[in-house]
C-alpha positions as CSV (number, residue, x, y, z in Angstrom):
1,X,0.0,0.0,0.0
2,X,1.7,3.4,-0.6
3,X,0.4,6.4,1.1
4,X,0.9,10.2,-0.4
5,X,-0.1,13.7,0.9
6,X,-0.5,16.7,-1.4
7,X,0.1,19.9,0.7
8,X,0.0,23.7,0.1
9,X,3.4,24.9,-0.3
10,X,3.0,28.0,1.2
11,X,0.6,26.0,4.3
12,X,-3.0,26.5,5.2
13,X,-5.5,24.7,3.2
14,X,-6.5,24.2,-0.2
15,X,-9.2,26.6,-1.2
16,X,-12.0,24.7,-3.5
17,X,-14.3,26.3,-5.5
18,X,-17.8,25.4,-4.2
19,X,-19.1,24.7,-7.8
20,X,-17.2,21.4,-8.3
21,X,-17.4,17.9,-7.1
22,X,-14.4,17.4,-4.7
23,X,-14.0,14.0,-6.7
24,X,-13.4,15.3,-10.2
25,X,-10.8,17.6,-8.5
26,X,-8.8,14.6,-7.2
27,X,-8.9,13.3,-11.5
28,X,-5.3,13.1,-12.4
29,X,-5.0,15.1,-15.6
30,X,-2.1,12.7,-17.2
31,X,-4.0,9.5,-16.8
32,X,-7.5,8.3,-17.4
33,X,-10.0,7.7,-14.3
34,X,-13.0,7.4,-13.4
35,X,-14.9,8.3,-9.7
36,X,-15.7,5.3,-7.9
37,X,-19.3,5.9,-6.9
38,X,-20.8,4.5,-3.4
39,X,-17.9,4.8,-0.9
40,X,-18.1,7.2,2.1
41,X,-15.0,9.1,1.1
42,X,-14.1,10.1,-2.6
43,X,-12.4,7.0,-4.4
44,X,-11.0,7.2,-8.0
45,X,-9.9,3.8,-10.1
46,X,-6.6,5.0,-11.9
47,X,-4.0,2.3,-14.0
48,X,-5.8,-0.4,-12.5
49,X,-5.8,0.7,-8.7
50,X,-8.1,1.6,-6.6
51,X,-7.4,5.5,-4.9
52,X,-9.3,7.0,-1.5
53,X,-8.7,10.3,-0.4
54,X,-9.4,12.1,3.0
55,X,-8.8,15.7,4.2
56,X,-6.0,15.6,6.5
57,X,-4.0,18.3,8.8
58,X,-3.2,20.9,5.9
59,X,-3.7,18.7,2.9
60,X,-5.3,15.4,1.0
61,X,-4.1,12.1,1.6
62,X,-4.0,9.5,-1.2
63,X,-4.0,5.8,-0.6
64,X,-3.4,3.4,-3.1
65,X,-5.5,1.2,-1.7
66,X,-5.9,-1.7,-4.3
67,X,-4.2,-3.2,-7.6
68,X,-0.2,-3.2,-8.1
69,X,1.6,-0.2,-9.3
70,X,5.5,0.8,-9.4
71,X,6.3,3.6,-6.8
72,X,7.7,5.9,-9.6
73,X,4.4,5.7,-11.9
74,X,2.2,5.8,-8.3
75,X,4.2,9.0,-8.0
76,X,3.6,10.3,-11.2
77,X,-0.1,9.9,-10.7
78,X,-0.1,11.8,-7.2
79,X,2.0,14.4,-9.1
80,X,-0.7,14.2,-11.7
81,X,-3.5,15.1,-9.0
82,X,-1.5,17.4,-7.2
83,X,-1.2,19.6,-10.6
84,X,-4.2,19.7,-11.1
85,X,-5.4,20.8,-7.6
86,X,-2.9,23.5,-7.8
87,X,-4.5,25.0,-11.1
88,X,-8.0,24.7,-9.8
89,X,-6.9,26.2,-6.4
90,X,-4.5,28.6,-8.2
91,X,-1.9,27.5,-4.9
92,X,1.1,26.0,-5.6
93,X,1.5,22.4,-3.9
94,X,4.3,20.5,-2.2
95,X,4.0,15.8,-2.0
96,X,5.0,13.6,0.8
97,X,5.0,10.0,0.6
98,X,3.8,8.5,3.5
């Protein structure tokens, strides 16, 4: 299981705009996804694994919670999310691994 956070470089919180669906904001803009509908928390299904995400201190953290994935393209996904936060937000981001 690998474990990411996506944080606002600068700290605070990420700022969402109240018209969209916190789940399409979590999309990955390099790779093809799709929401995972009827879980309690926002879940995508990316490269054959199965994502959750959950507000955390400061930031959004990403488990890879099903399928098998290399850590650099896991990586590349997160980075993938956290890009496209950033634009949507407009604030620059900062990842952790877990």
């Amino acid at each position: 299981m690998l474990e990411f956070n996506i944080q606002p470089r600068d700290g605070g919180w990420f700022t969402f705009p109240e018209n969209i669906n916190s789940c399409e904001i979590y999309q990955p803009l390099d790779y093809p996804s799709e929401i995972i509908e009827g879980k309690d928390v926002c879940w995508i299904k990316v490269c054959g694994c199965d994502l959750s995400f959950s507000d955390e201190m400061h930031g959004i953290h990403i488990v890879f919670e099903s399928g098998i994935i290399a850590e650099e393209t896991a990586l590349a996904i997160v980075t993938s999310i956290g890009n496209h936060v950033a634009a949507i937000t407009e604030q620059p981001m900062v990842i952790y691994q877990s």
